[in-house]
FIVEXTI-60492 format. One record per residue: x negated, y, z negated of N, C-alpha, C, CB in turn; residue number from 1. Coordinates in Angstrom, 1 decimal. Glycine has a CB too. Layout:
BEGIN
<milum><n_xx>X</n_xx><n_yy>Y</n_yy><n_zz>Z</n_zz><ca_xx>X</ca_xx><ca_yy>Y</ca_yy><ca_zz>Z</ca_zz><c_xx>X</c_xx><c_yy>Y</c_yy><c_zz>Z</c_zz><cb_xx>X</cb_xx><cb_yy>Y</cb_yy><cb_zz>Z</cb_zz><num>NUM</num></milum>
...
REM end
This chain:
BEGIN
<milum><n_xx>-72.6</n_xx><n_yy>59.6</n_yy><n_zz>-26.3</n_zz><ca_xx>-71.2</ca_xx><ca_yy>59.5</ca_yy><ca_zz>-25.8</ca_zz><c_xx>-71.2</c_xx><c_yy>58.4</c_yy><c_zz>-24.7</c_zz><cb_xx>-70.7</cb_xx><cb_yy>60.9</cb_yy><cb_zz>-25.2</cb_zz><num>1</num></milum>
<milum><n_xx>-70.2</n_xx><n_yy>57.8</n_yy><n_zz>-25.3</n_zz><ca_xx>-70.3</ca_xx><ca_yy>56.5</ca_yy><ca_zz>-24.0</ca_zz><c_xx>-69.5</c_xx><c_yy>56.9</c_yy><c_zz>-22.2</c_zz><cb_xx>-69.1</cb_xx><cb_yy>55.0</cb_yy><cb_zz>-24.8</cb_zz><num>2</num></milum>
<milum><n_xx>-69.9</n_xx><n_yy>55.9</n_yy><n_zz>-21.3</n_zz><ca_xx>-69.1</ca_xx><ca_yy>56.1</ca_yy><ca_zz>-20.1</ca_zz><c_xx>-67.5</c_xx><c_yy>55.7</c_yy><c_zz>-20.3</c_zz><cb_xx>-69.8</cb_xx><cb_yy>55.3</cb_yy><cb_zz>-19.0</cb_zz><num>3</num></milum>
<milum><n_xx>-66.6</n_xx><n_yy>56.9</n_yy><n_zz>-19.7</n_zz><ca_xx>-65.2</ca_xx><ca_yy>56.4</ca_yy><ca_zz>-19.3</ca_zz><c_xx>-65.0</c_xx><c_yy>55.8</c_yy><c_zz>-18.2</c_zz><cb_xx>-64.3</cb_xx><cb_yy>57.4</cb_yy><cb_zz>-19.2</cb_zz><num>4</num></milum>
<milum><n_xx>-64.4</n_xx><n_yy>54.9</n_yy><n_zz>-18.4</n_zz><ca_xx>-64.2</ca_xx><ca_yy>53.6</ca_yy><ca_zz>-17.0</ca_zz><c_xx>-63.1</c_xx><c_yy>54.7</c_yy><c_zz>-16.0</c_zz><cb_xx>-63.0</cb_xx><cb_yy>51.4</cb_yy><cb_zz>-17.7</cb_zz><num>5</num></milum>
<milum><n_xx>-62.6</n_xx><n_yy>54.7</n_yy><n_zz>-15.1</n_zz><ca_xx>-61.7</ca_xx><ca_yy>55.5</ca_yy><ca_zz>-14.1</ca_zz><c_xx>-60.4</c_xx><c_yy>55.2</c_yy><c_zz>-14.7</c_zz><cb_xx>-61.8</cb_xx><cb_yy>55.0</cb_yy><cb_zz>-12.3</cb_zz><num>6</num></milum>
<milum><n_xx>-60.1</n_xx><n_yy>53.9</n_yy><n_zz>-15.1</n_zz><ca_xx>-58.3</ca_xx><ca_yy>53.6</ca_yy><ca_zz>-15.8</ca_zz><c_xx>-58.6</c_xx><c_yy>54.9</c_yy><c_zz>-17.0</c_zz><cb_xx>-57.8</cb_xx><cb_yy>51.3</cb_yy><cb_zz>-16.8</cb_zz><num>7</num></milum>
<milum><n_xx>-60.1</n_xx><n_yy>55.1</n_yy><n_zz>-18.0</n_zz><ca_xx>-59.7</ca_xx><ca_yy>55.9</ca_yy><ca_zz>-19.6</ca_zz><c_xx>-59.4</c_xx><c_yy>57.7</c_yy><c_zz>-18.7</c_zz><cb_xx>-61.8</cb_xx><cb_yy>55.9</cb_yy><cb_zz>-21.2</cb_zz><num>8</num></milum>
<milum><n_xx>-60.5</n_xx><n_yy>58.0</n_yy><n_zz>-17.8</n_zz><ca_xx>-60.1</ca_xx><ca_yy>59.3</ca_yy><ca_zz>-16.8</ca_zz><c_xx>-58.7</c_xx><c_yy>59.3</c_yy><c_zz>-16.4</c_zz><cb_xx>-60.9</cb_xx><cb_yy>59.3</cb_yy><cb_zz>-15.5</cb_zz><num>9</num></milum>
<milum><n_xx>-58.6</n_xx><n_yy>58.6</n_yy><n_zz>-15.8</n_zz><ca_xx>-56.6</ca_xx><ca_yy>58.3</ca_yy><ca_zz>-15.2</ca_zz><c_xx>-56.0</c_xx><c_yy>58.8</c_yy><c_zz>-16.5</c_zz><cb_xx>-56.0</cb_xx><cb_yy>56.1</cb_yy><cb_zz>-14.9</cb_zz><num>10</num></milum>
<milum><n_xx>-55.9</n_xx><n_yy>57.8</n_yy><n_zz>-17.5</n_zz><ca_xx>-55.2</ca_xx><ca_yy>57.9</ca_yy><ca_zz>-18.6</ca_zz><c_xx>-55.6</c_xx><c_yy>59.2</c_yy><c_zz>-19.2</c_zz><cb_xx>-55.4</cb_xx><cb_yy>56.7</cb_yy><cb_zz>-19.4</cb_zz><num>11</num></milum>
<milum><n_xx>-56.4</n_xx><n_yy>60.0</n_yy><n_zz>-19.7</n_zz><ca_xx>-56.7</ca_xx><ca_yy>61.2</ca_yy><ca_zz>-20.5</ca_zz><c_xx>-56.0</c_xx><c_yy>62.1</c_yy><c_zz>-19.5</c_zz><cb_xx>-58.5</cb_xx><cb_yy>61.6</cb_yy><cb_zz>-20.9</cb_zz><num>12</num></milum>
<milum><n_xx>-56.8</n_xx><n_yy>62.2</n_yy><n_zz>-18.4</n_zz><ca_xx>-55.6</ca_xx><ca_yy>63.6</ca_yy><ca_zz>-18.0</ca_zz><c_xx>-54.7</c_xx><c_yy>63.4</c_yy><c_zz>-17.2</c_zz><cb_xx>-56.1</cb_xx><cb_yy>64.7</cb_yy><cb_zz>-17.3</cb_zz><num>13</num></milum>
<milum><n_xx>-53.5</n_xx><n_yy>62.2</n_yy><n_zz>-17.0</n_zz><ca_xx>-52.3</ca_xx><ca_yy>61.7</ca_yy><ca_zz>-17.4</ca_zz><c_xx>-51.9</c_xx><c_yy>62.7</c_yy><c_zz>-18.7</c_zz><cb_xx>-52.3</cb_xx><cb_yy>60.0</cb_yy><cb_zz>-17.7</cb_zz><num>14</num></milum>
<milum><n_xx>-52.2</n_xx><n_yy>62.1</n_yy><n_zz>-19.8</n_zz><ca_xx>-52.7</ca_xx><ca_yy>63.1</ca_yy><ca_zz>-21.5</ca_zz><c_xx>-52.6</c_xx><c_yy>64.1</c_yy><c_zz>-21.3</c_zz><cb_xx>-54.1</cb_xx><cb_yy>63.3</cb_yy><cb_zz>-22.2</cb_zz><num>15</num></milum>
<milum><n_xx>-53.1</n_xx><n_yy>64.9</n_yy><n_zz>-20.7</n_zz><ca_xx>-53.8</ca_xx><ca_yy>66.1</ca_yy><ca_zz>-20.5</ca_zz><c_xx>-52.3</c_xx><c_yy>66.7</c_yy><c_zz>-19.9</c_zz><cb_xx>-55.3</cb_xx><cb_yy>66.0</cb_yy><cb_zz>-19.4</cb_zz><num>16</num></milum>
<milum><n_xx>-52.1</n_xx><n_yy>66.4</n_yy><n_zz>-18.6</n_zz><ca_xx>-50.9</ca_xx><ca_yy>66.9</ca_yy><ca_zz>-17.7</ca_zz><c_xx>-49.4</c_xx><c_yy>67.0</c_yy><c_zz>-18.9</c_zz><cb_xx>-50.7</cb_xx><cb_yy>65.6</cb_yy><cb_zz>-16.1</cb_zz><num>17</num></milum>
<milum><n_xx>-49.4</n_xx><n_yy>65.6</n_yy><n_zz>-19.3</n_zz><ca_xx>-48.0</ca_xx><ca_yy>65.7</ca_yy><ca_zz>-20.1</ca_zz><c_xx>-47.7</c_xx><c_yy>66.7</c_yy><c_zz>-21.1</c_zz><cb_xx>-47.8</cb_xx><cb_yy>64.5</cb_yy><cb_zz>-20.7</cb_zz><num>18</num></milum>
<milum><n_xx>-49.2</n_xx><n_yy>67.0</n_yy><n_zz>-22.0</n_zz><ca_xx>-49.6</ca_xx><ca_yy>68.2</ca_yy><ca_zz>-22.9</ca_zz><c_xx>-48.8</c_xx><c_yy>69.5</c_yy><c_zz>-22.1</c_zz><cb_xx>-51.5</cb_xx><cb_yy>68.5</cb_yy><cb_zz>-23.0</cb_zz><num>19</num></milum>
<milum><n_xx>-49.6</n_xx><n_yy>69.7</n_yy><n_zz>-21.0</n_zz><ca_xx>-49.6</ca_xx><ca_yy>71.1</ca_yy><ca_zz>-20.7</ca_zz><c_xx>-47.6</c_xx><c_yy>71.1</c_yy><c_zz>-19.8</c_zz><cb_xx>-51.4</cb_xx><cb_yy>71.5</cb_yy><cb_zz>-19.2</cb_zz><num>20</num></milum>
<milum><n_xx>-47.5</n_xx><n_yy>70.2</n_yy><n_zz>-19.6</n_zz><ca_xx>-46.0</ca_xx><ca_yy>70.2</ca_yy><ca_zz>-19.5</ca_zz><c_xx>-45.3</c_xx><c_yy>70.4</c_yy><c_zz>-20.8</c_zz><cb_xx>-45.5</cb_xx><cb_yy>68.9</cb_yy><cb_zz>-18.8</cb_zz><num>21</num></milum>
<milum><n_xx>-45.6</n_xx><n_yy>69.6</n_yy><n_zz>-21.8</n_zz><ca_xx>-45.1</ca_xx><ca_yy>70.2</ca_yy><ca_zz>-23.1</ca_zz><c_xx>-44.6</c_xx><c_yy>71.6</c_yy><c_zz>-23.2</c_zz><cb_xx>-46.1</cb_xx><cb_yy>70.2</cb_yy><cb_zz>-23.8</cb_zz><num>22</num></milum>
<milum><n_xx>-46.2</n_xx><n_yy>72.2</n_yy><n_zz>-23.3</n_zz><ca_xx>-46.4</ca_xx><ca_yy>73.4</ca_yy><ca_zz>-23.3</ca_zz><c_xx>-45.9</c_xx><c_yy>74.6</c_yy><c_zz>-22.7</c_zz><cb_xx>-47.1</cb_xx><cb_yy>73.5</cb_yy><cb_zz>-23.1</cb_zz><num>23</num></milum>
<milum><n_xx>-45.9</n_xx><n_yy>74.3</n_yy><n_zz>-21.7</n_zz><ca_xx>-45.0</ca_xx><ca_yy>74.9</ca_yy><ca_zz>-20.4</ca_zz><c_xx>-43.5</c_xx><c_yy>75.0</c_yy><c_zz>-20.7</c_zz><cb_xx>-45.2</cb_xx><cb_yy>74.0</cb_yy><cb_zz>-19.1</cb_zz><num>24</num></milum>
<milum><n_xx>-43.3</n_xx><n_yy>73.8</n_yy><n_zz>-21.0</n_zz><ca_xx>-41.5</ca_xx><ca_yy>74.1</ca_yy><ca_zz>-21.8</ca_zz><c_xx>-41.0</c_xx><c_yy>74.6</c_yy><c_zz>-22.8</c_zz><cb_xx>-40.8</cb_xx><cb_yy>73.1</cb_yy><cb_zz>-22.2</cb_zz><num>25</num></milum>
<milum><n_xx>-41.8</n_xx><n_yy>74.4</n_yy><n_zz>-24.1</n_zz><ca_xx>-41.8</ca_xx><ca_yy>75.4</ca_yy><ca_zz>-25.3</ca_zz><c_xx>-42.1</c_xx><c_yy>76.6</c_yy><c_zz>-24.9</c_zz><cb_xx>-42.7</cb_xx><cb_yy>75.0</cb_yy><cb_zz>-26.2</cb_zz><num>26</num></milum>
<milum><n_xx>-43.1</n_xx><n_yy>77.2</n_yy><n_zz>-24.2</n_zz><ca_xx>-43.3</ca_xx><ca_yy>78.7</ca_yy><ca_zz>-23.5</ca_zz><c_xx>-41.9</c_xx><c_yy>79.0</c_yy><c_zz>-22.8</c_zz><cb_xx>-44.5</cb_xx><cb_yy>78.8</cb_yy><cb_zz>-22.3</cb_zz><num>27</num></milum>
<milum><n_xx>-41.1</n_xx><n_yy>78.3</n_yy><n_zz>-22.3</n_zz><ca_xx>-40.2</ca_xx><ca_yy>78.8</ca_yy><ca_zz>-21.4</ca_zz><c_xx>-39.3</c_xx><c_yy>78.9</c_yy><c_zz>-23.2</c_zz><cb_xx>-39.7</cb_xx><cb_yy>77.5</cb_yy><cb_zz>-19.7</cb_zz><num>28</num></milum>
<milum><n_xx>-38.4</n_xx><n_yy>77.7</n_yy><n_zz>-23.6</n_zz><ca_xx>-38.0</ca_xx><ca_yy>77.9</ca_yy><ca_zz>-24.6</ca_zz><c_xx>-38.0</c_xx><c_yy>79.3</c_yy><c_zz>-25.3</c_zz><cb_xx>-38.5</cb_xx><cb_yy>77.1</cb_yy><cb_zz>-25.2</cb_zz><num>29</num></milum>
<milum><n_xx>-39.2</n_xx><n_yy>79.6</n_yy><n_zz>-26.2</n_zz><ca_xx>-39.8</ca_xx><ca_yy>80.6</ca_yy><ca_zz>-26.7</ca_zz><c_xx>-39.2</c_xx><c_yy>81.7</c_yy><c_zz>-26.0</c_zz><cb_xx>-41.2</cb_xx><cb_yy>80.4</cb_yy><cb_zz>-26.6</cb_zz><num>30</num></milum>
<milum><n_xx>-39.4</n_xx><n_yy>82.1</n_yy><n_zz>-24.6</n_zz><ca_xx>-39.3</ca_xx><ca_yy>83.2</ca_yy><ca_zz>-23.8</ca_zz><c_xx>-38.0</c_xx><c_yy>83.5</c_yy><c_zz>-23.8</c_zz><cb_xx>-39.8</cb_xx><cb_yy>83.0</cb_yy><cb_zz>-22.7</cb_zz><num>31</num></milum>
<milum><n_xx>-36.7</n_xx><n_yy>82.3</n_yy><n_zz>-23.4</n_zz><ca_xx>-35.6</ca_xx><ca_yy>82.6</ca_yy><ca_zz>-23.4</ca_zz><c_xx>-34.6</c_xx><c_yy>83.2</c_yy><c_zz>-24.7</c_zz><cb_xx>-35.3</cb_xx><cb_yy>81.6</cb_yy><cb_zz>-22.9</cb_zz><num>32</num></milum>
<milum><n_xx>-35.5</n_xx><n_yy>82.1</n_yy><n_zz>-25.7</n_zz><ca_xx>-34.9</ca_xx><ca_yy>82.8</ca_yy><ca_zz>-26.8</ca_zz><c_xx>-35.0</c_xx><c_yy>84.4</c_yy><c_zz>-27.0</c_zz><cb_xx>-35.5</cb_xx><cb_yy>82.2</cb_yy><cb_zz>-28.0</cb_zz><num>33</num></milum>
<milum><n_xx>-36.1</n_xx><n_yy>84.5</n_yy><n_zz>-27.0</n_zz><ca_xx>-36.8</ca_xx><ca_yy>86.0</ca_yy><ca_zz>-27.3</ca_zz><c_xx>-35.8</c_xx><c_yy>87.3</c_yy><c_zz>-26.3</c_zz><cb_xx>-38.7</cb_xx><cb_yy>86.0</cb_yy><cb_zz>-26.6</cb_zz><num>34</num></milum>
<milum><n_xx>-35.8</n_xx><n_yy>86.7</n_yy><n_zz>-25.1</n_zz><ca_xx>-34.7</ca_xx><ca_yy>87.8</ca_yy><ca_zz>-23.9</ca_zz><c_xx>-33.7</c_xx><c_yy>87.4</c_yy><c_zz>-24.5</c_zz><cb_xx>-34.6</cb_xx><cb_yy>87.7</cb_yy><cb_zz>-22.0</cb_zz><num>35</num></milum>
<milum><n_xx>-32.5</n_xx><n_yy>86.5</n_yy><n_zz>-25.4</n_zz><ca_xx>-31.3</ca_xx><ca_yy>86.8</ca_yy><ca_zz>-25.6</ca_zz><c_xx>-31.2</c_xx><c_yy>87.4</c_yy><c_zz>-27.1</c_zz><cb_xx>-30.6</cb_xx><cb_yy>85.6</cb_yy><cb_zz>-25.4</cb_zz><num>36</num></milum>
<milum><n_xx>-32.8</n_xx><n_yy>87.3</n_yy><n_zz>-27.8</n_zz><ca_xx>-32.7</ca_xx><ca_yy>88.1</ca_yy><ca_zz>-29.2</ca_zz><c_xx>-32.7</c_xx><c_yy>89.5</c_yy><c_zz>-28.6</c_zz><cb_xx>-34.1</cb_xx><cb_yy>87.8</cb_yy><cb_zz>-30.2</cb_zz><num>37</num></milum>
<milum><n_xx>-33.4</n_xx><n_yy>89.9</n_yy><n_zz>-27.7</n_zz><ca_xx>-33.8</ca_xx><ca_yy>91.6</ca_yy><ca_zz>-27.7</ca_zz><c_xx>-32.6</c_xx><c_yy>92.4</c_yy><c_zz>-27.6</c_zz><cb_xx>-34.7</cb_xx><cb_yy>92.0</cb_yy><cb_zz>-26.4</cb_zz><num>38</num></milum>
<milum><n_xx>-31.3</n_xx><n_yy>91.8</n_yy><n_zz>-26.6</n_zz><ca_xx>-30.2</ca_xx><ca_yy>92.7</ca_yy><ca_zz>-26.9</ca_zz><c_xx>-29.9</c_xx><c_yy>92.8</c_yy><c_zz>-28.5</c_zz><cb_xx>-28.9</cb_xx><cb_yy>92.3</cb_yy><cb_zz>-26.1</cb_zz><num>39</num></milum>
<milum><n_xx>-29.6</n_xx><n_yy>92.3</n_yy><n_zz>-28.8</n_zz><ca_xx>-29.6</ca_xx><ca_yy>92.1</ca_yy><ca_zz>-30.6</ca_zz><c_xx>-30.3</c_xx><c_yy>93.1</c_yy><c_zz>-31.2</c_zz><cb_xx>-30.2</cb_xx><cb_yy>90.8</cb_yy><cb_zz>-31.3</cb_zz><num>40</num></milum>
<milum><n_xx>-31.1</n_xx><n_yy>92.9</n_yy><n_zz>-30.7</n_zz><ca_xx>-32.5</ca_xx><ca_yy>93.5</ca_yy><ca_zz>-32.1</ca_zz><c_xx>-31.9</c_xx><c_yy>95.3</c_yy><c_zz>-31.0</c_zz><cb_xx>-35.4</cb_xx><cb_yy>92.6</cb_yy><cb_zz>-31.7</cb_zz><num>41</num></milum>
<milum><n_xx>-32.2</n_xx><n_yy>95.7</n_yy><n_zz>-30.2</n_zz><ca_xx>-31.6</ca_xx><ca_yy>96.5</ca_yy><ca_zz>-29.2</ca_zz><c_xx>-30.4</c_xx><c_yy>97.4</c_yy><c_zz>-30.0</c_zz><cb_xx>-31.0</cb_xx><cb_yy>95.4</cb_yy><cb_zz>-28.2</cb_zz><num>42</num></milum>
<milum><n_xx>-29.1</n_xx><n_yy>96.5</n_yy><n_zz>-30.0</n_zz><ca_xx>-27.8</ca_xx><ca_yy>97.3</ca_yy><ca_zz>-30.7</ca_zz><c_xx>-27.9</c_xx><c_yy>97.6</c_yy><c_zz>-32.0</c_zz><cb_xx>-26.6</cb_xx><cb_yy>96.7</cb_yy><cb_zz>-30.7</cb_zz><num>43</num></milum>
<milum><n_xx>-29.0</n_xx><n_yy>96.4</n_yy><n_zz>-33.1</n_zz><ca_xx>-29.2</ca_xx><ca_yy>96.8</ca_yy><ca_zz>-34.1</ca_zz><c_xx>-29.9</c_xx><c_yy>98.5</c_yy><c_zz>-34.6</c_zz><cb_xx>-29.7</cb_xx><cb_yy>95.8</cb_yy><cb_zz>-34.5</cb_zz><num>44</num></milum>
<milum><n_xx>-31.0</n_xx><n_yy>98.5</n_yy><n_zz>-33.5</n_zz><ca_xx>-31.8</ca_xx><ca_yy>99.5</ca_yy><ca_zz>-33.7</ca_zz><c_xx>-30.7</c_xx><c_yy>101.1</c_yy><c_zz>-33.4</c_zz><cb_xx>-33.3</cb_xx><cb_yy>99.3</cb_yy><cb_zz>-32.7</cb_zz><num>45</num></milum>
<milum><n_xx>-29.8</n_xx><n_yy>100.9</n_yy><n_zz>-32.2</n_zz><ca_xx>-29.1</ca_xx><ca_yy>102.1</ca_yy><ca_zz>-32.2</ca_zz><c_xx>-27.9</c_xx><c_yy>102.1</c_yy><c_zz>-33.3</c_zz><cb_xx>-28.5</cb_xx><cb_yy>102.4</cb_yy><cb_zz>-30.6</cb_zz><num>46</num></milum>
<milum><n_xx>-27.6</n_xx><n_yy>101.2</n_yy><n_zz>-33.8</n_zz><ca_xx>-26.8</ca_xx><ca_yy>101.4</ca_yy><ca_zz>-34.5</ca_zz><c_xx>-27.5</c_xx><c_yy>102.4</c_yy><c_zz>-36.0</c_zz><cb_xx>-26.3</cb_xx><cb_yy>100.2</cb_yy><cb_zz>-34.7</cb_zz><num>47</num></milum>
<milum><n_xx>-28.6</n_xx><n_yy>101.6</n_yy><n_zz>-36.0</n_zz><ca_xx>-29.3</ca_xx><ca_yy>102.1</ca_yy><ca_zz>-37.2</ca_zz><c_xx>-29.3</c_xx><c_yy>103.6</c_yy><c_zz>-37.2</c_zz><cb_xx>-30.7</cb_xx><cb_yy>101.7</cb_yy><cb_zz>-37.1</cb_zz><num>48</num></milum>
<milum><n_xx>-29.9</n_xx><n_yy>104.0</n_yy><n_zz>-35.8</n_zz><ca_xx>-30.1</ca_xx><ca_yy>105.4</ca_yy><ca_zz>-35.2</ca_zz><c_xx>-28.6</c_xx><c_yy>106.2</c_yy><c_zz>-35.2</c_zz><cb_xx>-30.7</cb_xx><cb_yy>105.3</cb_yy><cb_zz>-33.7</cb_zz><num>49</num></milum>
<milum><n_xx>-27.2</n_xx><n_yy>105.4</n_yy><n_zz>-35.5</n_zz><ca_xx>-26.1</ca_xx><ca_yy>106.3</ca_yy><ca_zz>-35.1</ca_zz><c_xx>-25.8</c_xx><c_yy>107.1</c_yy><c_zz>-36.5</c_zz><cb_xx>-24.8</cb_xx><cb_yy>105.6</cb_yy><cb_zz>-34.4</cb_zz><num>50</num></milum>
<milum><n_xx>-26.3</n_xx><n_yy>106.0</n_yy><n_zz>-37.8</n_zz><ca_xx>-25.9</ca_xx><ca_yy>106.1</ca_yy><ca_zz>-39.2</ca_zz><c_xx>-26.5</c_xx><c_yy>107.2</c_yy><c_zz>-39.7</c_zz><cb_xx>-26.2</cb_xx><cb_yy>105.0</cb_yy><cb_zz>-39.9</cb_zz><num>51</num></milum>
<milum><n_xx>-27.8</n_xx><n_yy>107.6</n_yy><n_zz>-39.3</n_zz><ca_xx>-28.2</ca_xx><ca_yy>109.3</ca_yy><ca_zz>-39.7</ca_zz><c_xx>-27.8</c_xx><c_yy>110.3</c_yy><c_zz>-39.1</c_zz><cb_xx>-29.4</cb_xx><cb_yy>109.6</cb_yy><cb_zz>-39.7</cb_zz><num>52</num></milum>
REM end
């Protein structure tokens, strides 16, 4: 494996940070969706429960 000069270090986790910011937003995404699905899923299930 060869040596990384300090600009290829700089640059990879530059890389690295913008990834995990990615990530971090899609997790938030992901999350929000999910808390405005659960009332949903929520009324569906009592409804289900009123029909028997």
């Amino acid at each position: 494996m060869s040596e990384n000069t300090p600009q290829d270090v700089n640059r990879i986790q530059e890389e690295a940070q913008k990834q995990d910011r990615d990530a971090k937003k899609a997790q938030e995404v992901v999350d929000d969706a999910i808390s405005k699905m659960t009332p949903q899923r929520q009324y569906e299930k009592e409804k289900e429960q009123n029909k028997r």
